[in-house]
Backbone bond lengths (Angstrom), bond angles and torsions (degrees), N, CA, C in turn:
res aa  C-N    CA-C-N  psi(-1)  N-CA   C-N-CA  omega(-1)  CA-C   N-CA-C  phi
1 X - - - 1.454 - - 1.519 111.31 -
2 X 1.341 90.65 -25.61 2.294 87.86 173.46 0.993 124.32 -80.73
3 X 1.423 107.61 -21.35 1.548 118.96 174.86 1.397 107.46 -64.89
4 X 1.445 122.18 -48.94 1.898 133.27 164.75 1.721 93.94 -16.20
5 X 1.819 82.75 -83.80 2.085 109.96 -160.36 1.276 95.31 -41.99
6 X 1.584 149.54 -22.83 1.531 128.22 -163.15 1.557 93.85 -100.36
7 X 1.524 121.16 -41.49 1.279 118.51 179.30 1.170 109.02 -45.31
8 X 1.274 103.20 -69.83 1.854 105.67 -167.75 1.599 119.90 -45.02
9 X 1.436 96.48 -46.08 1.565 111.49 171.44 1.290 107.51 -45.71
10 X 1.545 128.78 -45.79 1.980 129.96 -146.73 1.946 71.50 -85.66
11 X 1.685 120.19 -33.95 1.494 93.43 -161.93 1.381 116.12 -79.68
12 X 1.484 124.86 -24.30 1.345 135.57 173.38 1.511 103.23 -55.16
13 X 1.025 97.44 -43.04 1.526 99.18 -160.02 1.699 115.17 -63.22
14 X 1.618 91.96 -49.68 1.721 111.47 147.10 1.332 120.12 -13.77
15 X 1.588 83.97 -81.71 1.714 105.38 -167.35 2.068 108.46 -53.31
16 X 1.703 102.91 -22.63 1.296 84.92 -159.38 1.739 103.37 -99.30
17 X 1.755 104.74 -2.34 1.958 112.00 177.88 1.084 113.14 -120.48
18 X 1.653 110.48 11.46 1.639 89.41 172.31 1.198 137.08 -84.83
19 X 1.479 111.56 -32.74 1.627 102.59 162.86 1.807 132.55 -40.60
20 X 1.635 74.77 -40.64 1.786 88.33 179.83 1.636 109.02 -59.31
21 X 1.433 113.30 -34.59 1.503 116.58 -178.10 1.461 99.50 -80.66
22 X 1.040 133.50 -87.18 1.790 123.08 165.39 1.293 123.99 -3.53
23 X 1.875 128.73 -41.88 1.266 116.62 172.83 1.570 106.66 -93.43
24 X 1.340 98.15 2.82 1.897 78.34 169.33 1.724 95.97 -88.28
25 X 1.511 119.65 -60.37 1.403 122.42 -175.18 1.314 96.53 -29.26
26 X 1.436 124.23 -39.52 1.801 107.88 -174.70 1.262 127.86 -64.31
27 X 1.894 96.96 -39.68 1.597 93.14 163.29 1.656 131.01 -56.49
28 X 1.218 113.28 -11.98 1.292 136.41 -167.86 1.591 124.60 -78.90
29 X 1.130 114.07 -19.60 1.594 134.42 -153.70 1.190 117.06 -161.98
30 X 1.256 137.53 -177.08 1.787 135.88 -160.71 1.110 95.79 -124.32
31 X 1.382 142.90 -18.17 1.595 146.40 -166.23 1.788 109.23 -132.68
32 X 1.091 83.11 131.98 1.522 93.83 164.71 1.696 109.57 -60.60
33 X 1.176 127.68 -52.56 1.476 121.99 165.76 0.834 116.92 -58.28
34 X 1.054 150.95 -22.79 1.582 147.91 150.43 1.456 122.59 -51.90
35 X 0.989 95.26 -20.55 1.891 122.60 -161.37 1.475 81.72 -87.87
36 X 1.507 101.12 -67.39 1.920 92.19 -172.90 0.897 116.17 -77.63
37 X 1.350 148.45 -7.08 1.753 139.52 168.07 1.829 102.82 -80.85
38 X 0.876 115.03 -12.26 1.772 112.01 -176.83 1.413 93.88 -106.05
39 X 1.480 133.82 -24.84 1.467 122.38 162.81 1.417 120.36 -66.50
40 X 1.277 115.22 -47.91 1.268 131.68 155.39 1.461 133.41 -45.11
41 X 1.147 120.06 -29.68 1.739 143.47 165.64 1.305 90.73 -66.17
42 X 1.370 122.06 -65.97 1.527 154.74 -139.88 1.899 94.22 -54.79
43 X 1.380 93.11 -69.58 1.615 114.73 176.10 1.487 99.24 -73.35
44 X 1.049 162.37 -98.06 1.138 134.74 -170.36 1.881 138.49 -17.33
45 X 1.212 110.22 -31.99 0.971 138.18 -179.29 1.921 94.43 -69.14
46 X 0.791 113.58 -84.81 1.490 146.78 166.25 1.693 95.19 -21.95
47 X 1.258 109.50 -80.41 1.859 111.37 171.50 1.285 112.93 13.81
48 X 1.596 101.00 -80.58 1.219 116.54 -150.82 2.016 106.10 -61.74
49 X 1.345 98.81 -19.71 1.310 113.93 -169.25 1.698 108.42 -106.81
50 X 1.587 119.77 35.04 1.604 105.46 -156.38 1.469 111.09 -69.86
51 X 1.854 101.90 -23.96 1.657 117.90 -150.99 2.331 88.46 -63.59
52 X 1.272 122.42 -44.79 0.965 116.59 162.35 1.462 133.34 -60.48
53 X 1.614 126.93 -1.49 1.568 100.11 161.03 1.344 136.63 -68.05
54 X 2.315 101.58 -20.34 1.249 105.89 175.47 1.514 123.27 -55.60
55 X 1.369 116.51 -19.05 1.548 121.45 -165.79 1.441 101.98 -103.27
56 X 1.497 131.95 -34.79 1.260 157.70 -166.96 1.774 101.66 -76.02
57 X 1.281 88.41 -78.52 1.845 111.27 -175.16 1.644 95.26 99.97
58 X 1.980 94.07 -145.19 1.337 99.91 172.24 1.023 136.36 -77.33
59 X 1.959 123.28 -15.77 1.092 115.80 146.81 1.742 140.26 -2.42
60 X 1.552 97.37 -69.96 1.200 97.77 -168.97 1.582 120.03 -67.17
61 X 1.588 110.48 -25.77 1.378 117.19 169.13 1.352 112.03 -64.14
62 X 1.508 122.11 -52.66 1.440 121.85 -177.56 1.648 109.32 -57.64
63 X 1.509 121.46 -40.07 1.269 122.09 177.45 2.093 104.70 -66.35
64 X 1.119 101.38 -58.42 1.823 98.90 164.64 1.525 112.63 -34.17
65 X 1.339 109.20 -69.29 1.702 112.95 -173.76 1.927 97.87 -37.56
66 X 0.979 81.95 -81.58 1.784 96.01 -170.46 1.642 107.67 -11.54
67 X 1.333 110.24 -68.43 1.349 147.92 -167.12 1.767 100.15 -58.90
68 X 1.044 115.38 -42.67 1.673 126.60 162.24 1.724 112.52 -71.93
69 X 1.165 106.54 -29.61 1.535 102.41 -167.44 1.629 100.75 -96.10
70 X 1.262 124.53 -17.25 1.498 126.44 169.49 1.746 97.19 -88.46
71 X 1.240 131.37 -35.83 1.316 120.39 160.55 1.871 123.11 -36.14
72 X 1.430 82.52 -80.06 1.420 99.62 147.13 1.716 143.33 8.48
73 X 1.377 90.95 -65.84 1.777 104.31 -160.95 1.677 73.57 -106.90
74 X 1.301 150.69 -39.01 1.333 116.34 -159.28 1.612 94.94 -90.36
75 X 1.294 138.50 -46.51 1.382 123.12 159.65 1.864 123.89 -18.70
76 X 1.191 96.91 -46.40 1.864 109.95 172.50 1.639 99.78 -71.29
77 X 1.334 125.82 -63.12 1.420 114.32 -172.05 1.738 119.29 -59.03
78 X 1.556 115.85 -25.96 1.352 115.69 -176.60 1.146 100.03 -75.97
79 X 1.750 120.60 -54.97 1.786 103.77 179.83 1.571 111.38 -63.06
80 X 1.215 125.30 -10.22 1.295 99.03 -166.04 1.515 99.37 -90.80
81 X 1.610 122.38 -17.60 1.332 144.56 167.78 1.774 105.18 -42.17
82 X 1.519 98.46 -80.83 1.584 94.96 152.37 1.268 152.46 -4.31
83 X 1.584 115.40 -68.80 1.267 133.51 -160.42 1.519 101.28 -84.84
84 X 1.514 94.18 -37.13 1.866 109.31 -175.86 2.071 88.11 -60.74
85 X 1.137 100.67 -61.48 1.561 91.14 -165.05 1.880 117.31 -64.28
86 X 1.461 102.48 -21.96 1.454 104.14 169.91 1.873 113.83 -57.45
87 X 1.432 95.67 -36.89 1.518 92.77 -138.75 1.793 84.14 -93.71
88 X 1.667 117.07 -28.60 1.727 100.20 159.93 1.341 135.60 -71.76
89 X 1.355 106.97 -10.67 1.773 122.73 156.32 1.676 117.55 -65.55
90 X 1.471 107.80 -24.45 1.406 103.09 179.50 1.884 105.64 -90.52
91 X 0.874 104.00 -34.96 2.114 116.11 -164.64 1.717 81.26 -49.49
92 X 1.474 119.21 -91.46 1.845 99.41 -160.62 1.253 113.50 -39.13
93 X 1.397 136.35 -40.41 1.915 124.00 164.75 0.973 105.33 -27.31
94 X 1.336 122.52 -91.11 1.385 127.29 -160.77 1.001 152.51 -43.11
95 X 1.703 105.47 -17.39 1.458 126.93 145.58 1.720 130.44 -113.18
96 X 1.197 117.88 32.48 1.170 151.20 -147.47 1.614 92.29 -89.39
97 X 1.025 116.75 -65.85 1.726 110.30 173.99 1.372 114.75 -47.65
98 X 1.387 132.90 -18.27 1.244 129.27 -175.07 1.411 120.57 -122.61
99 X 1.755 108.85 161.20 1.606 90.64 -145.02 1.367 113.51 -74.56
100 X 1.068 124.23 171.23 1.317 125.32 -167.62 1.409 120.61 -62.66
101 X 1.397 137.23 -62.68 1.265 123.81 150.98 1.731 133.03 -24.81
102 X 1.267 122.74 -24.08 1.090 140.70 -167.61 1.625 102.02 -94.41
103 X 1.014 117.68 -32.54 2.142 119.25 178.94 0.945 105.42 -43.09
104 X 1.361 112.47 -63.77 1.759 118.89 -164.14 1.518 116.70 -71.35
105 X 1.497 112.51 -33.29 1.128 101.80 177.81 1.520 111.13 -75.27
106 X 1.307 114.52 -32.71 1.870 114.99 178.79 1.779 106.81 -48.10
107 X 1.510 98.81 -53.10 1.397 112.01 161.47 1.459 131.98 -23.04
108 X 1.405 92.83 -77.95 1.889 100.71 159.67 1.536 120.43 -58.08
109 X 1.283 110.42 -45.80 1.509 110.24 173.13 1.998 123.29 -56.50
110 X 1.293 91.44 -17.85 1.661 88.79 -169.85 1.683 97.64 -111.89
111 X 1.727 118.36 0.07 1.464 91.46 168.65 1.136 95.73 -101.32
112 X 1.584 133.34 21.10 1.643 119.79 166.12 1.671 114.05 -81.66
113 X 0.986 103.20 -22.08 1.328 128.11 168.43 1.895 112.10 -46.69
114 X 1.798 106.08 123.78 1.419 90.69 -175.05 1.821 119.28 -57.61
115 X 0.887 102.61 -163.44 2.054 89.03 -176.22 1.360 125.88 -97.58
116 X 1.860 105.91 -8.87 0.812 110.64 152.99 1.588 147.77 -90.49
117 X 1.702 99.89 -24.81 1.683 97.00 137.33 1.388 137.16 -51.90
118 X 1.634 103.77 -30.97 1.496 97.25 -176.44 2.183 110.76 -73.30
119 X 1.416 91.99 -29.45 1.620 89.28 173.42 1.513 102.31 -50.65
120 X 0.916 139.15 -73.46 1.838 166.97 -130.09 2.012 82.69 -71.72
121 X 1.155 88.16 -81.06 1.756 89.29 -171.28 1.210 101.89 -41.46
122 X 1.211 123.76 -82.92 1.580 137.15 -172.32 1.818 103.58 -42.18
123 X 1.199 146.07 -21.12 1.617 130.31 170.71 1.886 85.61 -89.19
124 X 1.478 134.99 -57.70 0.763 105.48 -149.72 1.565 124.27 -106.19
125 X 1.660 114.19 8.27 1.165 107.91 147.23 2.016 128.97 -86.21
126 X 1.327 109.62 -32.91 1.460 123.17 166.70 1.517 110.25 -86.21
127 X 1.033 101.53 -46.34 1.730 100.36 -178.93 1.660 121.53 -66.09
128 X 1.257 107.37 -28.95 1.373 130.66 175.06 1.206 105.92 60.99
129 X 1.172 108.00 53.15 2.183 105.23 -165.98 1.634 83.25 -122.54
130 X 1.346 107.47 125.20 1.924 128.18 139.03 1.122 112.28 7.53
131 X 1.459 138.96 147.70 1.385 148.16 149.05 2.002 95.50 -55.85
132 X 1.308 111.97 -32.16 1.777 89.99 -160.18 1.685 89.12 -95.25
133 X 1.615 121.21 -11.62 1.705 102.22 -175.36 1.925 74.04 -103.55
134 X 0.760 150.43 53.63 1.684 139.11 127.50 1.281 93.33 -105.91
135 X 1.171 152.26 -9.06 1.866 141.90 -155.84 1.381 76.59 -108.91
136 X 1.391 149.55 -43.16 1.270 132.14 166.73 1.124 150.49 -66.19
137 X 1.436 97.24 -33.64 1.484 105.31 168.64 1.293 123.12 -77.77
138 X 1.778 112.99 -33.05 1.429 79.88 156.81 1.663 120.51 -133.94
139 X 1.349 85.25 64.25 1.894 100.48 170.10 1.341 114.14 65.72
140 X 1.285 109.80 14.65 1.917 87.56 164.79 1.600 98.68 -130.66
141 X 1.144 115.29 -175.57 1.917 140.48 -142.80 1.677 85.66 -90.33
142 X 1.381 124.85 139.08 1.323 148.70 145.43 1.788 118.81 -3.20
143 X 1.393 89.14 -46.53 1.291 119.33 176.24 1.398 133.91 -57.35
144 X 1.575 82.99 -53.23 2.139 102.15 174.91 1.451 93.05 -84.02
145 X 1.158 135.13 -20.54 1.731 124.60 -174.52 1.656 91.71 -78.24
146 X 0.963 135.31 -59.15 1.425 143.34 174.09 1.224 106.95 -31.49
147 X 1.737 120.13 -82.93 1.629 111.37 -178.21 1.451 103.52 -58.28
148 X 1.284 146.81 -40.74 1.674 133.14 -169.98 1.429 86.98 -58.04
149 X 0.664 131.02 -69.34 1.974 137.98 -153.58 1.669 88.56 -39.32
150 X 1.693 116.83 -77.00 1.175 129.39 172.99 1.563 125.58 -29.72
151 X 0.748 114.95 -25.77 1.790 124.97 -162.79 1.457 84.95 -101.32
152 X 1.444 113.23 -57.13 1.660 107.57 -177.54 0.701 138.29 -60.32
153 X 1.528 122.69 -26.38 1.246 144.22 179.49 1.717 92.97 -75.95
154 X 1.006 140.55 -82.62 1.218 146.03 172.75 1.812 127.30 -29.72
155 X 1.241 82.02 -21.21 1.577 98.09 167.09 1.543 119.23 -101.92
156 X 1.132 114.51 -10.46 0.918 137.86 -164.32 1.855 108.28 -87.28
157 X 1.474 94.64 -62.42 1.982 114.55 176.96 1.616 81.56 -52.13
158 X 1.536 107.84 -60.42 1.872 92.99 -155.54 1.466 108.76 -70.59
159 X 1.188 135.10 -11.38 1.379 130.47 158.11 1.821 118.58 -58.98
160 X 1.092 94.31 -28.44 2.089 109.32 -164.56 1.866 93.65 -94.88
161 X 1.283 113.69 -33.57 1.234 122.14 169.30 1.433 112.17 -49.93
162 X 1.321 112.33 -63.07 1.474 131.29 -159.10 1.759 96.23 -64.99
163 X 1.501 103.18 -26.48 1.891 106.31 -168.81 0.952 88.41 -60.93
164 X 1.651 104.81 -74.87 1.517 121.78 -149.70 1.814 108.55 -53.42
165 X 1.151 145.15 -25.43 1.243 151.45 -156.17 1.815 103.76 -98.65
166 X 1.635 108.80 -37.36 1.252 132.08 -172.93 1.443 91.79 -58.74
């Protein structure tokens, strides 16, 4: 039955600081979901330790939050550390068959390109995928992958035109 009285207590107690812990986690992070998975970490963390909030209070949550939310942001900076270095390991591939002076300008030439030509070209000259598996992937008919491809391609020479002449 004491085990009940402490539960109920850790939930009142809950019920009566969590917002207050949630708008600090908000100050803490760029997202409200972020806000609640590091509150949520926050109190979990804490769990195992509840018999100390009576002596602690909210301290120890606000000191937890913190401590999750500097967790947090360097977890975000290493993957984003990552992805940055994945995705500049991929750029010389991708224009790698062609001559070297010529990458960057294809480059510039294909982000003039609206964004949905640039999907269309980019699956189906690098991607090497079908007019009907591009009409799937991204939801339109065989057809519209065909004229986007076409238009892009054509927009494309007169973009590489305009380099080369420039």
């Amino acid at each position: 039955m004491g085990n009940n009285r402490n539960l109920d207590d850790w939930h009142e107690w809950l019920n009566e600081w969590g917002d207050r812990f949630l708008l600090f986690a908000r100050q803490q992070v760029s997202s409200i979901s972020d806000a609640e998975d590091i509150l949520q970490e926050s109190i979990v963390r804490i769990w195992s330790n509840r018999e100390q909030f009576k002596t602690i209070g909210a301290g120890l949550v606000f000191t937890q939050i913190r401590r999750c939310a500097i967790d947090h942001a360097r977890k975000v900076r290493r993957r984003e550390k990552r992805e940055q270095s994945y995705v500049a390991s991929l750029e010389p591939a991708l224009f790698k068959p062609l001559d070297s002076g010529l990458g960057d300008d294809l480059q510039q030439a294909l982000q003039e390109l609206s964004p949905e030509q640039q999907e269309v070209l980019v699956l189906k000259i690098w991607g090497e995928q079908t007019f009907e598996a591009i009409g799937q992937t991204l939801d339109i008919s065989p057809n519209t992958a065909a004229s986007r491809y076409r238009y892009g391609i054509e927009k494309l020479r007169q973009n590489l035109n305009r380099e080369a002449t420039a």
